[in-house]
N, C-alpha and C positions, 0 to 999 in steps of 0.2 A: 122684483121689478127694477131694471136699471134703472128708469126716471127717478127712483126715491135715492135716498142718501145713505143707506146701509147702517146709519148707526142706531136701528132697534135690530130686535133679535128676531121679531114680531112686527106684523103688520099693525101698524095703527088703528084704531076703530072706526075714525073717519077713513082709511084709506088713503091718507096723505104723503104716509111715509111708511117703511118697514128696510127689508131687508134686500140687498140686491142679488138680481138672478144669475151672473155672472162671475165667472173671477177676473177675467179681462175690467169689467168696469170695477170691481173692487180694487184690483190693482192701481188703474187710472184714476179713480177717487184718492187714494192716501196718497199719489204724486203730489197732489196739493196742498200735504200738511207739509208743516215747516221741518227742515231737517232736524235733527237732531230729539222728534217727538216721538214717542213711541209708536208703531205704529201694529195696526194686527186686523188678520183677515180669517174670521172664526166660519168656518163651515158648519151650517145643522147636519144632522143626521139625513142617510140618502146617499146614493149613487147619482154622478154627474159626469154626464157624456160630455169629453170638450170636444167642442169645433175645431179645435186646436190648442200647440200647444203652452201651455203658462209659459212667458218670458219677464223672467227679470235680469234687470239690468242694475247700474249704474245709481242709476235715477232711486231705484227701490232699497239699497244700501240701507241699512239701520246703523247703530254704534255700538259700541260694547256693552252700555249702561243701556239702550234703548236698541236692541233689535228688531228687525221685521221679521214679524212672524205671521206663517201660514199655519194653520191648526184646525183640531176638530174640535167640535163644543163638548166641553167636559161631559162626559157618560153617554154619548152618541158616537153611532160608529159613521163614518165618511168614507166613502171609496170615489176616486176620479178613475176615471176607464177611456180610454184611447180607442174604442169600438163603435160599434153601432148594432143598436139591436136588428135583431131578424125575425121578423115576424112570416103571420098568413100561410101558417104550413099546412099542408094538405098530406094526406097518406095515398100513394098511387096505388094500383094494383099488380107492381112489383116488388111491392113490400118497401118502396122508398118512399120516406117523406122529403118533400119540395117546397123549396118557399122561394121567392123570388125576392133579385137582390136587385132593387135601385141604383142608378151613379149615385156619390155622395158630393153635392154640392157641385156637380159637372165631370168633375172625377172618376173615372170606372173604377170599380173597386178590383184590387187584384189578393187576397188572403188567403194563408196557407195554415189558419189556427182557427178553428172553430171552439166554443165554450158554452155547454147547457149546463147551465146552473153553478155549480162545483167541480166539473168535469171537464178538462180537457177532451178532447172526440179525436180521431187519431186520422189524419191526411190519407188518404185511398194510399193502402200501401199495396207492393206485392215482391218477394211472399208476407204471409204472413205468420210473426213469429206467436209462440208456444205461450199463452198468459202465464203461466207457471216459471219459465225461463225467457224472458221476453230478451235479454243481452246476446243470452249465445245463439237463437234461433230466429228464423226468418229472414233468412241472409242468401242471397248469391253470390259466385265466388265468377273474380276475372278468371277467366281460363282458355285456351284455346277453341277455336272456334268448332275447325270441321276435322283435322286430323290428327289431332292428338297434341301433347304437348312435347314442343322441341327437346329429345334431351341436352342440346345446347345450352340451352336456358334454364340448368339445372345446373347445381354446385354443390358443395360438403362443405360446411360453414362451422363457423364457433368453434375450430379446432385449436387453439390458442395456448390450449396447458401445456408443461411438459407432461412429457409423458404420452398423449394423445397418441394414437395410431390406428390405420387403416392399410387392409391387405388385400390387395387384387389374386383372382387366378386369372392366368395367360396363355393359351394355348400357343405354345411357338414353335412356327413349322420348321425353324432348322437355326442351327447353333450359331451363334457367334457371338463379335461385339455389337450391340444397339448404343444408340445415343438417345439417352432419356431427355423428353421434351415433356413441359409442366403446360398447363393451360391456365392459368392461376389467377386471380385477383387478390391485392394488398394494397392494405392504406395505413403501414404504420408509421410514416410521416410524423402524423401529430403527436406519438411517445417517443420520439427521440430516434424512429432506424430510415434508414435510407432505403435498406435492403435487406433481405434474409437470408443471406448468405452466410450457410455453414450452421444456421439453427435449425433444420431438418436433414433429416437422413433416409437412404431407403438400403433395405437390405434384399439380397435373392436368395429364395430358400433356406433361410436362417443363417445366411454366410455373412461376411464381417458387413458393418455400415460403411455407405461411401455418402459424405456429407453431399449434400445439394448445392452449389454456388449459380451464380449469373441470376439470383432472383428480386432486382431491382422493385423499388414501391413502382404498382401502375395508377396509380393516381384518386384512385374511389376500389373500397371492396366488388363494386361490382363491374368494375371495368378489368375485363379479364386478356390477358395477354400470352403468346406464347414463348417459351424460353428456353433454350438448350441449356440445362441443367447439372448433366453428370452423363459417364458412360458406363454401361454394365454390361456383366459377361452373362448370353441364356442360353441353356443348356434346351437344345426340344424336346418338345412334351409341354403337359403344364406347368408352369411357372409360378411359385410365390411370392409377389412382390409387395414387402411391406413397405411403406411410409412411417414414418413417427415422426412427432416433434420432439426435440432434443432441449431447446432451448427458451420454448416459450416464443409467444408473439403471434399476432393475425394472420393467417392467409385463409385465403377460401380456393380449393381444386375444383376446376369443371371438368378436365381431363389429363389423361397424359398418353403420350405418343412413345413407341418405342420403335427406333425404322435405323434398319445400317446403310442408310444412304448419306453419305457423310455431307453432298448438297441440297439437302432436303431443307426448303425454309418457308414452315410454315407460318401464312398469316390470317386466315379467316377460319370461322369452323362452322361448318366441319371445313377440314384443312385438304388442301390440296394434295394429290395425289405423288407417289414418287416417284424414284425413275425406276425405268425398266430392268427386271429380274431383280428388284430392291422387293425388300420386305418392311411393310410401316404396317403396325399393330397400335392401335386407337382404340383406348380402355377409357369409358365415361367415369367418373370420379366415384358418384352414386351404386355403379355396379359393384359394390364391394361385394370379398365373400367372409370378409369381419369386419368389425371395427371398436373401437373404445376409447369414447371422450366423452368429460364429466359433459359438456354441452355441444356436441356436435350435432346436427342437425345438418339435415338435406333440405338445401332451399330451391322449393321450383321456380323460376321468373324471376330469378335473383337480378338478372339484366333487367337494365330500365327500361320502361315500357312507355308509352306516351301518356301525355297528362290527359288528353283529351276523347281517347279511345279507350272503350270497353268492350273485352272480348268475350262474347261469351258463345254457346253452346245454343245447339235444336234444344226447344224446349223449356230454355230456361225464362224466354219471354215469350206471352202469350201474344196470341195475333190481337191487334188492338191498336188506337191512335196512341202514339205520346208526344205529339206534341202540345207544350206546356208544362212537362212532367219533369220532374224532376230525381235525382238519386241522392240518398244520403251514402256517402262513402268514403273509406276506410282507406287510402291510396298508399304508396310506398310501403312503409315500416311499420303501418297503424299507429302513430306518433299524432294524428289529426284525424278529424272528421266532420261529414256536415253536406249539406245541401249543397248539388250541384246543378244548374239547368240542360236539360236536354236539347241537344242539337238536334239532330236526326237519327235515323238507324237503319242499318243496312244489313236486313235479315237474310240477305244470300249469302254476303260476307260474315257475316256474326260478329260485326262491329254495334256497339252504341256510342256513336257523339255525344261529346260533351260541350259546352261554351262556358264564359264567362271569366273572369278572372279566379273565380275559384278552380277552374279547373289547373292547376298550377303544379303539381307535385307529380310523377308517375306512378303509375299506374302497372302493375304486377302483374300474374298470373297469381290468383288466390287472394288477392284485396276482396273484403265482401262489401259488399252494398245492395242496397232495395230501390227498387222503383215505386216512385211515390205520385201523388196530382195526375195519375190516370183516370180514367172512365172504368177499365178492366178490371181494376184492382179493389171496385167496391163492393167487397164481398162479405164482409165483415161487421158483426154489430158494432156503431159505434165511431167508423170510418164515413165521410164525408168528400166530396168531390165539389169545386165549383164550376158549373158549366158556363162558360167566359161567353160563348157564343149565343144563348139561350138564355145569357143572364140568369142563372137560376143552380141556387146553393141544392144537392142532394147529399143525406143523411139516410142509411141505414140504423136504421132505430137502435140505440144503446139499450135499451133496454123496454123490458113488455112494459104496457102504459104510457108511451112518450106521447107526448098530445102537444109537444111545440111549447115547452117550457123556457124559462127566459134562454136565450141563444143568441151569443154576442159574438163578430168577427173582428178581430182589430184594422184600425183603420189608419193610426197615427204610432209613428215609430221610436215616439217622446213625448211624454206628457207634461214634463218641466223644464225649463233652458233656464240655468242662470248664468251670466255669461257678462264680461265687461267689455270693453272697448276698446282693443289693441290702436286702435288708430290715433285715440284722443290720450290714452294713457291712463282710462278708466279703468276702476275695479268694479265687483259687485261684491259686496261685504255684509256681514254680521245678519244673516237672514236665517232663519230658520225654521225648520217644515217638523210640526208634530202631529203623530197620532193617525195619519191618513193613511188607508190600503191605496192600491196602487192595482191598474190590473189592466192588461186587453192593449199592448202592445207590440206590435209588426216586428220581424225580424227584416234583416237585408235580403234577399237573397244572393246577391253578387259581393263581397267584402273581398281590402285589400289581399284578404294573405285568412287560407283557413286556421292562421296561427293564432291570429289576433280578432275574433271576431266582435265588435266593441258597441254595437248598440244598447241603450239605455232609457229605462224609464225618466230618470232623471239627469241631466247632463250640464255639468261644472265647467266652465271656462272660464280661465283669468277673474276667477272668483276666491274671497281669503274668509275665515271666519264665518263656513256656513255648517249649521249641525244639521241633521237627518236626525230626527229620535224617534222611537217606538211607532213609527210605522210599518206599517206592513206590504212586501211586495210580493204577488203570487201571479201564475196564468199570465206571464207576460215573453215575449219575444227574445229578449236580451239579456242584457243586467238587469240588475237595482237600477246602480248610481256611478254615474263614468265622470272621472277625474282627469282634466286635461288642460291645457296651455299654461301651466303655472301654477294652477291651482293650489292653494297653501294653508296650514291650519284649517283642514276640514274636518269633522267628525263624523263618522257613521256611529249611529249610538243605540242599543236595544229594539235593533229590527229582525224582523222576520223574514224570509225570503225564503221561499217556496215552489216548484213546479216551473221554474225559470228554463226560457232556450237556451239561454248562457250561463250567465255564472252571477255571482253578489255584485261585489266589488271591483270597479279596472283602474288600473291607471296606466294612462299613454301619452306618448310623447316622447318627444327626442333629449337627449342630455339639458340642452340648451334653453328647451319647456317645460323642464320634467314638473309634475307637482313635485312638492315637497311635504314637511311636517303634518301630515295627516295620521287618523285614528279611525280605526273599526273594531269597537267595542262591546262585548254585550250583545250580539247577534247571532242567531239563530240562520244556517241557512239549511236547505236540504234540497233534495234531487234537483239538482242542477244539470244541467245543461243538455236537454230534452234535443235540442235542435243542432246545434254545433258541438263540438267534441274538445276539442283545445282551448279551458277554460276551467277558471277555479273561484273556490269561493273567495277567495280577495288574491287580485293578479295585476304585482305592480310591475307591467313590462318596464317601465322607466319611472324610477320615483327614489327621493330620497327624504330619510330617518320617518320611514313610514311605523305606527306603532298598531300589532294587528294581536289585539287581549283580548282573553277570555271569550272566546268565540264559540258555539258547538256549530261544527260541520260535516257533515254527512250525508252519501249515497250520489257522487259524483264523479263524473267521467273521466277527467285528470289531476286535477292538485286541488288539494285544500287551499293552500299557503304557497303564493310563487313570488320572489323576487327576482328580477333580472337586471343583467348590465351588461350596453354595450358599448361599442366603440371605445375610442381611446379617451374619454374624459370620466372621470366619477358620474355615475350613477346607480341610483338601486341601493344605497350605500346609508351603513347608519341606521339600517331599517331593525325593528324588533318584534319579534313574531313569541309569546308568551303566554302561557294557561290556555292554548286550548285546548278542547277536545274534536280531536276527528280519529272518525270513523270512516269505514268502507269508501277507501279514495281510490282512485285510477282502475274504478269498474270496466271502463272502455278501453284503453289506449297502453302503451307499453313503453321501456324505459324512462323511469319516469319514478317521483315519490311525493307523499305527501305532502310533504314539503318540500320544496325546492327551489334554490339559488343556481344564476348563472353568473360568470364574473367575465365576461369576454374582456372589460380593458385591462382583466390583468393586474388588477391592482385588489392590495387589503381592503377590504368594505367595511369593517366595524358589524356590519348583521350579530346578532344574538339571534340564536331559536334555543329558549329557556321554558322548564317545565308545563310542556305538550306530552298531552296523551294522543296517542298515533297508534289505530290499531286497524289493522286489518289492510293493508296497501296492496291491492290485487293485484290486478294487471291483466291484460287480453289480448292476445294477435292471433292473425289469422295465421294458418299452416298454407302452402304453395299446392294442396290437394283439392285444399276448397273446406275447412275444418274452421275451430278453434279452441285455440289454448288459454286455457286461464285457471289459476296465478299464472303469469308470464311476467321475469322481465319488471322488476319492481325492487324500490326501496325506503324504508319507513324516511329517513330524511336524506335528502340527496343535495349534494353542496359539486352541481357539476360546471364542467367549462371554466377551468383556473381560479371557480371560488375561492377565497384566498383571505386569512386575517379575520374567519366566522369562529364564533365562538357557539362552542352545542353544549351544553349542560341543564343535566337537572330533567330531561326527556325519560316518559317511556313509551317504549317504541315494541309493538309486539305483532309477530304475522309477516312477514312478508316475502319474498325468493331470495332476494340476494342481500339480502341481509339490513340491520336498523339504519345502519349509517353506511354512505358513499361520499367519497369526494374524487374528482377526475380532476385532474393536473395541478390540484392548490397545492400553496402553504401557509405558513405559519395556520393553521387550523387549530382548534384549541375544543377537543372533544373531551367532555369529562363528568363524572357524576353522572351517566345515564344508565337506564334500563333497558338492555335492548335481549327480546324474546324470539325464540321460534322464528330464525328467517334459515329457510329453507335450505339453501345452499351455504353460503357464509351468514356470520354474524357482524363484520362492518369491513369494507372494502377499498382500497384506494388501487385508484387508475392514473398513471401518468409517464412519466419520464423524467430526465436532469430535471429539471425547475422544480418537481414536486419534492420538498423538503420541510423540513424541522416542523412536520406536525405532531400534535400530543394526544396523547389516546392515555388517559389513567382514571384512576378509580371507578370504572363503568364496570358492569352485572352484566354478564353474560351467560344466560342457561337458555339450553336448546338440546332438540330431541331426537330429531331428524339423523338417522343412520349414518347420511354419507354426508351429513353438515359439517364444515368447519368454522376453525376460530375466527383465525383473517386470512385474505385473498389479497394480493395485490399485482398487477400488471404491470409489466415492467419494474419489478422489485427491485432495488437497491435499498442499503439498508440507511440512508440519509433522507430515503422518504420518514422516516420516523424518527425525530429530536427525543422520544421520551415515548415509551409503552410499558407500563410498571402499577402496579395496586390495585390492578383489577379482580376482581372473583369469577372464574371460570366454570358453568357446571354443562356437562354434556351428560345426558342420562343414556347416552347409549354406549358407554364404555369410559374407559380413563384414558383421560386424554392425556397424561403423561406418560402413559405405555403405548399409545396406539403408535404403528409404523408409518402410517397417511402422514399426506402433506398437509398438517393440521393449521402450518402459519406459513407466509411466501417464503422464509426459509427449509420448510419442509416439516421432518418431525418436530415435535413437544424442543427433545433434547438441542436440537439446531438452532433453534429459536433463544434459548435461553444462554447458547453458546456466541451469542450476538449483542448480551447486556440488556435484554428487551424481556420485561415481565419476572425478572427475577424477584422480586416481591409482591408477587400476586401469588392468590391459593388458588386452587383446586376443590370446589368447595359447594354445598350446598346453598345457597346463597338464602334459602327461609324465607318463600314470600306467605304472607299471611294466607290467601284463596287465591291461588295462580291458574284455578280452575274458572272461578268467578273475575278472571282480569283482575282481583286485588292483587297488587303489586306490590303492597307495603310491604315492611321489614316485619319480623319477628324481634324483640328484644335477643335476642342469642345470634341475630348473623353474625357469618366471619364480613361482610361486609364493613359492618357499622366499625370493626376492631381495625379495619384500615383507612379508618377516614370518611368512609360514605356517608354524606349527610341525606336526613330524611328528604323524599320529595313530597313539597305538600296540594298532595291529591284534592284536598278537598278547595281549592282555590283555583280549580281547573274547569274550564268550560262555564257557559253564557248564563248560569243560572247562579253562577259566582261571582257576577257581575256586581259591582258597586261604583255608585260616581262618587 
């Protein structure tokens, strides 16, 4: 009863006084004690729907000796819930159950997350995917509408190695010289070329190479350009005309023209025609009659597509209203994902509109995505639809016996605000929330950027000294617990986090606001990010000397562990990411790793990422057919975008494509003492140009199995990208890697490598993990590791249940 005063636990006998029914008046009761008292707001056991949501402020600050605390009563369990129940269901005679939804408090209610009992229920989708493979199936792919797909907007991509090559036949009706025209896109800018001039060659009918020149950067890989390139001599009949790369470096072909019309210039394609009694022969890139590249790939739609159109196909959308409806989708490079609202649709064109700011990224031929918040698409046990017009929630029965058991929609999109007062100079300090689940809140549908999507059960502003401990968050919209305008010395400490749209932990803000000196410790999170796609279980876009220990994380769509930094001032910087355990990371999305740093200002950050268990970093994109690929495109720790002054040790890092470790254009990098297992193509990778220097790579374990796997890859190799590579232990089990002829390091063979000062006291060696069957990765007493310095990593201090305060 709010009338009484809150300080029994229990209603009095007379009824005079007891416990109050609120946390709004609990909160506004302890306003009234004197500062510096202790103050505390003990919840009984029960579920409590807010009206809205808890704010504290300023006013509610505790002190270091005496904090405000919100809590559960010792051995009772507390849940606050951001929903409202749904009662009065009825079962139709279409097999749907109906329950009508009320405004809330004047409010129409608009929800796109239904929850009976323990069960999330799943949005009308369509199609729908395979329960067994629910990631890779139940997908539409952008595609051409009604004629087929342009081979225009097609390319031969990822041809970048030396060695790379691709061979046309050419029927040519009569001899001469041609002047070979490329149709190309390059973007090697950012590693240091201006142009590619003289790094490919093409040969005719196995006769000498004539190197390629005039192949200027056109600005984006997929901005494709044409370019008079070279002149060749063809003999009629058919023709063999090989490509290769010589040299190494990016281009992606969508064609090439070969015409003896010496005024021929073309500019759109297909390209214009030539002159009279001229002969121009225009070979698509894709029509090869060979080719051979460790990673070449044919990309359909590789040109930008619009952010806001979706092409598709007769068939692929049933007749049926959508508006209201929404698509989760996968747009450009699959790098993001997430809910987009539907504009319109224009089923003679085979367009689907999109709105909103999320629609922001293009849109492909082969991005997959579903349509969801139809009428059409409720086909499914378990799937739910709101009908906005008829006010009235439908549910296809999850299961035989549903009789309208508790079923909660969220209502509110925060259940806690603690937050100070930018205007007066207030903080909100020393408060701390224990013991409470958390459940039944809203995601956005509209958010700035599907990069950042940052709603929060619980929400920190210009707030210092606030701990989170052993509570619990699951079935909710967003995060946890979002860090922002300053936010400083916070704790997340022995939570659980569970069945989340988004992700655990965020922190945002610009350099200027970043939090700072924050911890996430001791938590558990798992399947994360149900709803959005670009999201990790602790993701600090902007934050500095963040400490993220002893965490287990697992079965989520992009990164466990993300620090980032941009602009030109420090941030992200100082952060230490240590003992944890993840598993099965970047299930959805593609380039990308467990863990991962971005360093845009360019500068050393001090970051540690120290003795992590990192296994399994998938990865997934779609193919330009309408498919997809997974493992794709993945790395156990990835230090991209000029990271720089990271220190890696003490890691193991097992599973992934392109190997344990990456870093893109850093230096001074300090990788050393890890484990890194089974990545599929390389085993640790550097990408860059000039800048990328004096990193260290020593005493790390490398064993892998994989046929055509190598040691190390580097992009734009020079050998000043590496200060020191020495004391490693090397085991490949599919041959001796200091016999193999392959280009096993950026310098090529074993012998080439070694003739550079790099690894001459490293073995070749078995390295003796104790059960590398069982992921035990310890040492055997007899490694040749341990005889060059390898210190143990201690396993058993890794992950949430090795937590201690």
């Amino acid at each position: 009863n709010d009338a009484w005063s809150g300080a029994l636990s229990e209603p009095a006998a007379n009824g005079a006084d007891g416990p109050l029914a609120s946390l709004q008046r609990a909160r506004d009761r302890l306003r009234g004690v004197p500062p510096g008292t202790p103050r505390r707001i003990c919840l009984r056991g029960g579920t409590y729907f807010l009206d809205g949501p808890l704010l504290l402020t300023a006013q509610d600050s505790g002190t270091a000796e005496a904090p405000y605390t919100l809590c559960a009563q010792e051995g009772e369990s507390v849940l606050l819930s951001g929903g409202r129940r749904v009662t009065g269901w009825r079962e139709r005679p279409d097999g749907l159950w109906a329950a009508g939804v009320p405004d809330a408090g004047g409010v129409p209610w608009d929800f796109r997350q239904l929850r009976t009992g323990e069960t999330m229920q799943t949005l009308a989708r369509h199609p729908d995917p395979d329960p067994a493979d629910p990631l890779k199936t139940g997908w539409l792919f952008a595609r051409e509408s009604r004629s087929g797909m342009s081979p225009w907007l097609t390319s031969v991509a990822r041809i970048h190695t030396p060695g790379d090559w691709i061979a046309w036949d050419v029927s040519v009706p009569r001899a001469g010289e041609y002047l070979l025209w490329l149709y190309y896109g390059q973007y090697m800018a950012p590693f240091g070329r201006t142009d590619m001039d003289g790094c490919t060659a093409v040969q005719v009918d196995g006769g000498p190479e004539i190197a390629l020149m005039n192949l200027p950067d056109t600005g984006a890989w997929s901005t494709f350009l044409w370019s008079q390139c070279a002149v060749v001599s063809l003999r009629q009949g058919v023709c063999r005309l090989r490509w290769t790369n010589r040299k190494g470096g990016g281009i992606n072909l969508n064609a090439l023209a070969l015409c003896t019309d010496p005024d021929w210039q073309p500019r759109e394609a297909p390209p214009e025609a030539a002159g009279p009694d001229q002969v121009c022969l225009v070979v698509q890139a894709q029509d090869h009659a060979e080719a051979k590249g460790r990673e070449l790939t044919v990309e359909r739609g590789a040109a930008k597509g619009r952010p806001d159109e979706i092409p598709f196909a007769p068939g692929d959308i049933p007749e049926g209203e959508v508006a209201g409806g929404q698509v989760t989708i996968f747009p450009a490079w699959g790098w993001v994902g997430g809910p987009v609202q539907i504009a319109s649709i224009d089923r003679e064109a085979g367009i689907l509109r999109l709105r909103g700011r999320n629609a922001s990224q293009e849109i492909r031929p082969g991005n997959r995505y579903a349509i969801q918040n139809v009428r059409f698409a409720l086909d499914c046990p378990g799937e739910f639809f709101f009908d906005r017009e008829n006010r009235e929630l439908l549910l296809r029965s999850p299961s035989e016996g549903f009789s309208g058991e508790e079923a909660v929609v969220p209502v509110l999109d925060r259940l806690i605000e603690i937050r100070g007062e930018e205007e007066s100079g207030s903080w909100a300090e020393h408060i701390r929330i224990e013991g409470i689940a958390f459940r039944d809140a809203r995601y956005s549908i509209e958010v700035d950027s599907l990069y950042t999507p940052d709603d929060a059960a619980i929400r920190i502003d210009r707030a210092r000294h606030v701990t989170i401990e052993k509570c619990t968050f699951s079935h909710l919209g967003g995060y946890a617990v979002r860090l922002a305008q300053r936010a400083s010395h916070c704790r997340v400490l022995r939570c659980t986090m569970a069945e989340m749209g988004q992700g655990g932990v965020i922190a945002r803000g610009e350099t200027a606001d970043q939090p700072t000196d924050c911890t996430v410790a001791g938590c558990h999170m798992r399947d994360l990010g149900r709803v959005y796609k670009h999201v990790a279980g602790v993701y600090v876009t902007t934050g500095s000397r963040f400490l993220v220990s002893r965490n287990t994380i697992h079965d989520v769509p992009r990164y466990a562990i993300s620090f980032k930094s941009y602009g030109e001032n420090a941030a992200s910087h100082d952060c230490i990411a240590e003992y944890n355990d993840l598993r099965r990371t970047n299930l959805e999305t593609n380039d990308t790793g467990a863990i991962e740093t971005l360093g845009r200002d360019r500068q050393p950050s001090g970051n540690i990422i120290r003795y992590n268990l990192v296994l399994d970093t998938v990865g997934m994109k779609h193919t330009p057919e309408g498919g997809i690929v997974s493992p794709f495109y993945t790395w156990g720790i990835y230090l991209d975008d000029y990271s720089s002054g990271t220190t890696v040790v003490g890691n193991i890092v097992a599973r992934n494509v392109r190997g344990g470790y990456h870093n893109h254009l850093g230096f001074d990098n300090t990788v050393e003492n890890n484990i890194f297992v089974d990545g599929t193509l390389y085993q640790a990778e550097w990408n860059g140009r000039e800048e990328m220097r004096r990193n260290t790579f020593r005493r790390n374990i490398m064993c892998y199995r994989h046929p055509e796997a190598v040691y190390i890859r580097s992009g734009g190799w020079h050998p000043e990208v590496l200060r020191e590579c020495d004391g490693n232990v090397l085991w490949w089990t599919g041959g001796n890697l200091a016999e193999s002829a392959a280009a096993v390091t950026p310098a090529g063979p074993w012998s080439k490598w070694l003739e550079l000062g790099f690894d001459r006291h490293s073995v070749i060696a078995d390295p003796l993990f104790v059960d590398p069957a069982a992921d035990d990765y310890r040492l055997r007493p007899e490694s040749p590791a341990l005889r060059l310095g390898f210190r143990p990593i201690p396993v058993d201090e890794i992950g949430a249940d090795a937590y201690r305060d």
